[in-house]
C-alpha positions as CSV (number, residue, x, y, z in Angstrom):
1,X,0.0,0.0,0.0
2,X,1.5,3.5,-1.1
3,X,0.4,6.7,0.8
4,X,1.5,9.6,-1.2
5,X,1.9,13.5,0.0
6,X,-1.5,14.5,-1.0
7,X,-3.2,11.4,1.0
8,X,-3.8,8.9,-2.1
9,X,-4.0,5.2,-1.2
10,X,-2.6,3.0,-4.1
11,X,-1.9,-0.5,-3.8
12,X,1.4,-1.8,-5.7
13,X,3.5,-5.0,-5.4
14,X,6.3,-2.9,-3.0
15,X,6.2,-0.9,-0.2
16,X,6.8,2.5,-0.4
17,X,8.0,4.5,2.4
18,X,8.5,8.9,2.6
19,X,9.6,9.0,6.4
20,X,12.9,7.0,6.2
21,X,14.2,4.3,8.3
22,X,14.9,5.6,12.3
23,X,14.1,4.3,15.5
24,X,11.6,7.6,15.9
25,X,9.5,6.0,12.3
26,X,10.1,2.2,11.8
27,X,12.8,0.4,13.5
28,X,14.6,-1.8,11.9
29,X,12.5,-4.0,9.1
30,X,12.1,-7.1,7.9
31,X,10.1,-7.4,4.1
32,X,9.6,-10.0,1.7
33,X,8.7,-7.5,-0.7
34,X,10.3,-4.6,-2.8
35,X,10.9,-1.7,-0.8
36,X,11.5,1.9,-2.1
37,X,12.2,4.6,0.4
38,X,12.1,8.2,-0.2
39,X,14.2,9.5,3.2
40,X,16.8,8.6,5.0
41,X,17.9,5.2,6.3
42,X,19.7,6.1,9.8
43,X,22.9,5.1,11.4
44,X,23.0,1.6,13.1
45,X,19.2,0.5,11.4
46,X,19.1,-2.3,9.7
47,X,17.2,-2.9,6.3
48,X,16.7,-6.4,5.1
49,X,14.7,-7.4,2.6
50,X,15.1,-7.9,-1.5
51,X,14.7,-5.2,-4.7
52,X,15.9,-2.3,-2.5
53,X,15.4,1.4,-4.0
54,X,16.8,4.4,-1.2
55,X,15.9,7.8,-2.6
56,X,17.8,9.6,0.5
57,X,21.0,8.8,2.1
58,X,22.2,5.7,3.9
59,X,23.3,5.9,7.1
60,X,22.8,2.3,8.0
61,X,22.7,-1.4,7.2
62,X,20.9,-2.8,3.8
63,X,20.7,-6.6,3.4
64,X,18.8,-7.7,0.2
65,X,18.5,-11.4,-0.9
66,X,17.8,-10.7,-4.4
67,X,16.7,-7.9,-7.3
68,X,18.5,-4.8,-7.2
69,X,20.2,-2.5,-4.1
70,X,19.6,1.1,-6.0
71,X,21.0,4.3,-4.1
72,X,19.7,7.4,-5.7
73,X,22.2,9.5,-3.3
74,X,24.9,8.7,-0.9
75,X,26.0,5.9,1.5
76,X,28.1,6.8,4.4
77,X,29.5,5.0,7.0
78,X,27.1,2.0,5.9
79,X,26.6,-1.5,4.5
80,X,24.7,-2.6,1.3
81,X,25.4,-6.4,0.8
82,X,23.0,-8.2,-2.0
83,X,23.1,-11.9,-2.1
84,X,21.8,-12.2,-5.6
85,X,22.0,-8.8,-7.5
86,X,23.5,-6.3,-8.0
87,X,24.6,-3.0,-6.0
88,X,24.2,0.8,-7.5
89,X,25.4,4.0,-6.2
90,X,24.6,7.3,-8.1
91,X,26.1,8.9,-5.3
92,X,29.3,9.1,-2.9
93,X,30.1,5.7,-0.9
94,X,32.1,6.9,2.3
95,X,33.8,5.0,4.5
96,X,31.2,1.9,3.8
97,X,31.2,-1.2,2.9
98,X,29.3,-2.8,-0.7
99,X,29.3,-6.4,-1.8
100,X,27.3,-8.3,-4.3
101,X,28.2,-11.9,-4.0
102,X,26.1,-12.9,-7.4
103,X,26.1,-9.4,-8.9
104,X,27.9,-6.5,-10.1
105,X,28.7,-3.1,-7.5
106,X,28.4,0.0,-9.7
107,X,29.5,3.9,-7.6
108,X,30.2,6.9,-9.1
109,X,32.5,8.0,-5.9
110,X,33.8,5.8,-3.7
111,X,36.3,6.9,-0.3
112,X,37.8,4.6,2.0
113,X,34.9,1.7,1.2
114,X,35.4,-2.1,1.4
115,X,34.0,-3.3,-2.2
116,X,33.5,-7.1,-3.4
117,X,31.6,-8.7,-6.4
118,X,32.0,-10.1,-9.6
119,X,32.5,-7.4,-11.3
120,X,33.1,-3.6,-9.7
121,X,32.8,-0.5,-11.9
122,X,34.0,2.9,-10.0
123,X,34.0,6.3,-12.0
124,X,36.4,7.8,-8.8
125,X,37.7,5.1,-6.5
126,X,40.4,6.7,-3.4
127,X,41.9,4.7,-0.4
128,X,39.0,1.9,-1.2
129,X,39.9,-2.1,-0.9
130,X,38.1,-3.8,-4.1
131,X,38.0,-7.5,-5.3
132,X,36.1,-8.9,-7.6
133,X,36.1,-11.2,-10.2
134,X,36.4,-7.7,-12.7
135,X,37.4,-4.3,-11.9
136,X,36.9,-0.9,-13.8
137,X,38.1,2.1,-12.6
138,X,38.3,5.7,-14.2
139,X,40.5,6.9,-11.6
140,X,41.8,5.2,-8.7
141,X,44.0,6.5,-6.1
142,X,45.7,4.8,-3.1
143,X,43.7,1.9,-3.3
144,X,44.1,-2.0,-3.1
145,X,42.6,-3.9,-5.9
146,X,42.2,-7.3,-6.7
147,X,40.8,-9.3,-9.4
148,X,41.2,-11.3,-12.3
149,X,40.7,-8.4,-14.8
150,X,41.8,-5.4,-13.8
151,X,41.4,-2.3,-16.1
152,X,42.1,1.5,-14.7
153,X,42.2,4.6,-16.4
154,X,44.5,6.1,-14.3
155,X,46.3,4.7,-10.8
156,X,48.6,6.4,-8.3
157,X,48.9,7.0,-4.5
158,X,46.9,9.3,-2.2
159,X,48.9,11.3,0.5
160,X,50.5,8.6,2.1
161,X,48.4,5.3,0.9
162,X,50.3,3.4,-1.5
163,X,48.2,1.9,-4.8
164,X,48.5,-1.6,-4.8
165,X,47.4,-3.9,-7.2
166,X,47.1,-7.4,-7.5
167,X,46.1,-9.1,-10.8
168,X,44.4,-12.5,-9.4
169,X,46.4,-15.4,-11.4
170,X,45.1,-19.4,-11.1
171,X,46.8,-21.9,-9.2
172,X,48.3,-24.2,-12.4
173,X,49.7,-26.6,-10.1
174,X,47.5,-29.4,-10.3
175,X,47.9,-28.8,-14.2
176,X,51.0,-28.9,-14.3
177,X,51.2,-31.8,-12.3
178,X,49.5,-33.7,-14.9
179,X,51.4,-32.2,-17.5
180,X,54.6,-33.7,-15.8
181,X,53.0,-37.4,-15.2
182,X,52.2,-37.4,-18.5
183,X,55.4,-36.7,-19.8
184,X,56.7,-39.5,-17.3
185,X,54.1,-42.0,-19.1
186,X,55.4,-40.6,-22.4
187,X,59.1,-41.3,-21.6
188,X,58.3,-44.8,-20.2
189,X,56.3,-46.0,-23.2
190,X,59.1,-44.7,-25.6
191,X,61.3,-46.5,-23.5
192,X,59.4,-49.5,-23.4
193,X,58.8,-49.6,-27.3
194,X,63.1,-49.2,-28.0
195,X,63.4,-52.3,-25.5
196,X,60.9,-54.6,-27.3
197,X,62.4,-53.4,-30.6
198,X,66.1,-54.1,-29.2
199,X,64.5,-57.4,-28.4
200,X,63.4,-58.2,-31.7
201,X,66.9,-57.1,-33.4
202,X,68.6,-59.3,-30.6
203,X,66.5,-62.7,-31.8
204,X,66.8,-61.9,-35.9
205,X,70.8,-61.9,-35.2
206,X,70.4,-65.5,-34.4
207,X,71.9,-67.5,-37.0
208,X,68.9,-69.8,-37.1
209,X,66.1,-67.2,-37.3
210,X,68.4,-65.2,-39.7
211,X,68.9,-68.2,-42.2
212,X,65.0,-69.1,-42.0
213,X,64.0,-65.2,-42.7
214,X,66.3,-65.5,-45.3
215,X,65.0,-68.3,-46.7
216,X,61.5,-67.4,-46.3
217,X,62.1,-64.2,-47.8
218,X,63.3,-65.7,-51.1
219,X,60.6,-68.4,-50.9
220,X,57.8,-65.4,-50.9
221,X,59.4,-63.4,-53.6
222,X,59.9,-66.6,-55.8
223,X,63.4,-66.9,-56.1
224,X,64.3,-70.0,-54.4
225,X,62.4,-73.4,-55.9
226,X,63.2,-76.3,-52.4
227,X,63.8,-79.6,-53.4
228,X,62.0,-82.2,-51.5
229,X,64.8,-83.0,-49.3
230,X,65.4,-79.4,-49.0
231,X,62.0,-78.5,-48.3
232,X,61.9,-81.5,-45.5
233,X,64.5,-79.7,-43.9
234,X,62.9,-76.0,-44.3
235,X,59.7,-77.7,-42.3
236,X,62.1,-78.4,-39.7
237,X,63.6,-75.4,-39.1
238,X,60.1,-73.5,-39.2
239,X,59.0,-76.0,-36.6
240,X,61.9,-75.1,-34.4
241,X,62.2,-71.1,-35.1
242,X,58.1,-71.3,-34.8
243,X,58.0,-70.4,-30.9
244,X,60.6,-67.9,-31.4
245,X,58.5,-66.4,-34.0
246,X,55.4,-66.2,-32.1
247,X,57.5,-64.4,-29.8
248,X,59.1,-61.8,-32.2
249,X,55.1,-61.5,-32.9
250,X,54.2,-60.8,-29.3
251,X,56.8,-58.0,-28.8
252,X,56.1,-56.3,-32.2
253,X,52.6,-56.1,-30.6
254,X,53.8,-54.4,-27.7
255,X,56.4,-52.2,-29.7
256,X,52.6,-50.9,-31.4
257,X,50.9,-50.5,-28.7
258,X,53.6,-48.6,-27.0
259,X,53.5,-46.1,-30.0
260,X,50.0,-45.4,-29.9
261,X,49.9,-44.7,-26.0
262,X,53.7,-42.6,-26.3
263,X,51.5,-41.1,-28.8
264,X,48.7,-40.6,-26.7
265,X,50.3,-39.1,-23.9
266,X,51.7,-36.4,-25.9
267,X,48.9,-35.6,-27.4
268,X,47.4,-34.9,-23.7
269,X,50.3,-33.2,-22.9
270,X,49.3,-30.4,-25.7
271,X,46.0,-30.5,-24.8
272,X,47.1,-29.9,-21.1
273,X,49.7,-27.4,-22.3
274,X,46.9,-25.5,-24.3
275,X,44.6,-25.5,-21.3
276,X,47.5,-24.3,-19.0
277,X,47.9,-21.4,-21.2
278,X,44.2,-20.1,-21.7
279,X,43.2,-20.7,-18.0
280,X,46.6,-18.3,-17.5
281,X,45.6,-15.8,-20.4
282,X,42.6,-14.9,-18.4
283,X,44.4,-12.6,-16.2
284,X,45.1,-9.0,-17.2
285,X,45.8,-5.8,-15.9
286,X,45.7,-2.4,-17.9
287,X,46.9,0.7,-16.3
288,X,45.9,3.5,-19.1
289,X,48.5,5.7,-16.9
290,X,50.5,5.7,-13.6
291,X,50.8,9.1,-12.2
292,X,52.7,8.3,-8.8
293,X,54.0,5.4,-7.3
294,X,51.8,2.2,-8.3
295,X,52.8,-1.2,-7.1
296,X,51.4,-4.4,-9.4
297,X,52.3,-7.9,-8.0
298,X,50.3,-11.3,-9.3
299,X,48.2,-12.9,-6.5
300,X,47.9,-16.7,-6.7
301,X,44.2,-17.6,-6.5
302,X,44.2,-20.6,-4.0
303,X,42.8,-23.9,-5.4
304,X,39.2,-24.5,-4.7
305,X,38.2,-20.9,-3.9
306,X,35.1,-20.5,-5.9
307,X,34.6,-16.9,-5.0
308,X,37.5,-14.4,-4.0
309,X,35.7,-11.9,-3.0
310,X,33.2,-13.6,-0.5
311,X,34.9,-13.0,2.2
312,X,34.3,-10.5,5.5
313,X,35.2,-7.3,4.7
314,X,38.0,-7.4,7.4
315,X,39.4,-10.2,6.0
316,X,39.7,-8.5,2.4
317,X,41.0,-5.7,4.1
318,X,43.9,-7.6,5.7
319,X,44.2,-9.8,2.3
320,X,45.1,-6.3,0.4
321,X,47.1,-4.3,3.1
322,X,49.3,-6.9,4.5
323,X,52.7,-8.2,3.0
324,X,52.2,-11.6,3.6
325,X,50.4,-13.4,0.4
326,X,52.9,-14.6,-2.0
327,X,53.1,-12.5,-4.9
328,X,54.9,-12.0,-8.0
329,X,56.6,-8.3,-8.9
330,X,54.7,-7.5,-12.1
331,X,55.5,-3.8,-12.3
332,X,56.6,-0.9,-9.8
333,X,57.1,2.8,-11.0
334,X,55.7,6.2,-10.9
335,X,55.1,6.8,-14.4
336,X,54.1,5.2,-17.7
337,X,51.3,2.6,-18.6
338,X,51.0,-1.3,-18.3
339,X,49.8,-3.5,-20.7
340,X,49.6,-7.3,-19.1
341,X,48.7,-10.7,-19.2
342,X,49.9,-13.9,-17.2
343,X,52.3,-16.3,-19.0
344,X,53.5,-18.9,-16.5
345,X,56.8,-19.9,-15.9
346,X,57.3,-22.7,-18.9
């Protein structure tokens, strides 16, 4: 039910609120429905509900499962976290924090915020933490960003915070373990195939199995006519080399099927190689230009994390101020532009 300012009643499918959110109007709330609020939402209340529309400012805490978290004006000192949807800011976000764990965060200013989703598009971002699966930023300045794509305009310190950047790169470990195994099958078939075929060159040396292949080699081409005696004795030496033959037969069948799985593994090995290389060419980071001291070091995404950026906002915090993640120096100066994508070590 919507009460407007001249006292009409209309009934619509979200709840429409002029008064704002306080502890003097409605407490904190609960809905199940869209919401759309034309005041303020006050420090400390709490707002949870989905398909959240704020014409005022934001003061205090928005929690939407779903549908959209759209801020017509500012959000200081407060929280808008959407499970499954995005989060928009037309204003300033100050000192705040904004997730969308299944969504994209859009602000057109944002100052010393906490900022996660999958994909993060700031006009103005200064002294923020982001991470996100994607980031674009028009200007960024002593920030901490993380993600897999990272493209900014133009990055550089502010006062004393240092711009930090950290292009998220995958864990290849587990494919390059398979690459090397592999190779290890590869090299053991190979070497099985030149043993059976050193085999089979051993047993034709024997002067017995190298007079009958003689023989029978002329017999086939039809240049040697046996007389009965002579062919009496050919019997018997194809009756004695027969066993010996059957075994020549046998390892010729393994020297094949060695080929085919040598031949195999390499074959997975490119395949492996190729994969390696596009699951590595997905991270990049373009700095359009560095005005001031900008630090760019590759993060190694740990295996099995689904979602960087669903984490506590503390903990991204710590993730992109500390020292300790391993990293890899990608670029460090004050000027110029960067142009990059991940190639792993070979």
């Amino acid at each position: 039910m919507n009460v407007d300012e001249g006292g009409k009643i209309s009934i619509e499918n979200k709840i429409v609120s002029r008064e704002g959110v306080s502890s003097r109007t409605t407490g904190n709330l609960k809905l199940r429905a869209a919401y759309e609020e034309y005041g303020d939402v006050q420090e400390q209340r709490q707002l949870d509900g989905s398909d959240i529309t704020i014409h005022g400012d934001v003061y205090g805490h928005l929690h939407s499962h779903g549908g959209l978290i759209l801020l017509q004006r500012n959000l200081v000192g407060g929280t808008a976290f959407n499970e499954h949807g995005d989060v928009r800011v037309e204003g300033v976000a100050s000192g705040s924090v904004l997730q969308a764990l299944s969504g994209e965060v859009h602000v057109k200013r944002a100052e010393s915020c906490v900022i996660a989703g999958t994909r993060v598009v700031i006009d103005s971002a200064s002294n923020c933490e982001i991470i996100a699966d994607e980031v674009v930023i028009e200007l960024a300045e002593g920030c901490a960003v993380a993600a897999r794509i990272i493209r900014i305009g133009s990055a550089g310190p502010r006062r004393q915070v240092e711009m930090l950047l950290f292009p998220l790169v995958p864990d290849l470990s587990v494919l390059e373990q398979r690459i090397a195994e592999s190779l290890a099958k590869a090299a053991q078939y190979q070497q099985l195939q030149h043993k059976r075929q050193q085999e089979i060159d051993a047993i034709a040396q024997l002067p017995e199995v190298r007079n009958y292949l003689a023989l029978a080699g002329q017999l086939r081409r039809g240049e040697l006519q046996l007389q009965p005696a002579q062919q009496l004795q050919y019997d018997k030496l194809a009756a004695r080399i027969a066993p010996v033959l059957k075994e020549v037969a046998r390892l010729r069948l393994e020297v094949k099927q060695s080929e085919i799985l040598h031949a195999q593994m390499l074959a997975l090995v490119a395949q492996l190689r190729q994969e390696r290389q596009a699951t590595a060419g997905q991270s990049r980071c373009t700095l359009g230009l560095v005005d001031g001291e900008t630090t760019v070091r590759a993060l190694v995404v740990p295996p099995g994390q689904a979602k960087v950026y669903d984490r506590p906002p503390k903990e991204i915090k710590a993730l992109l101020r500390s020292a300790t993640p391993v990293t890899q120096a990608v670029f460090a100066d004050s000027t110029g532009s960067l142009d990059w994508t991940y190639q792993p070590p070979p």
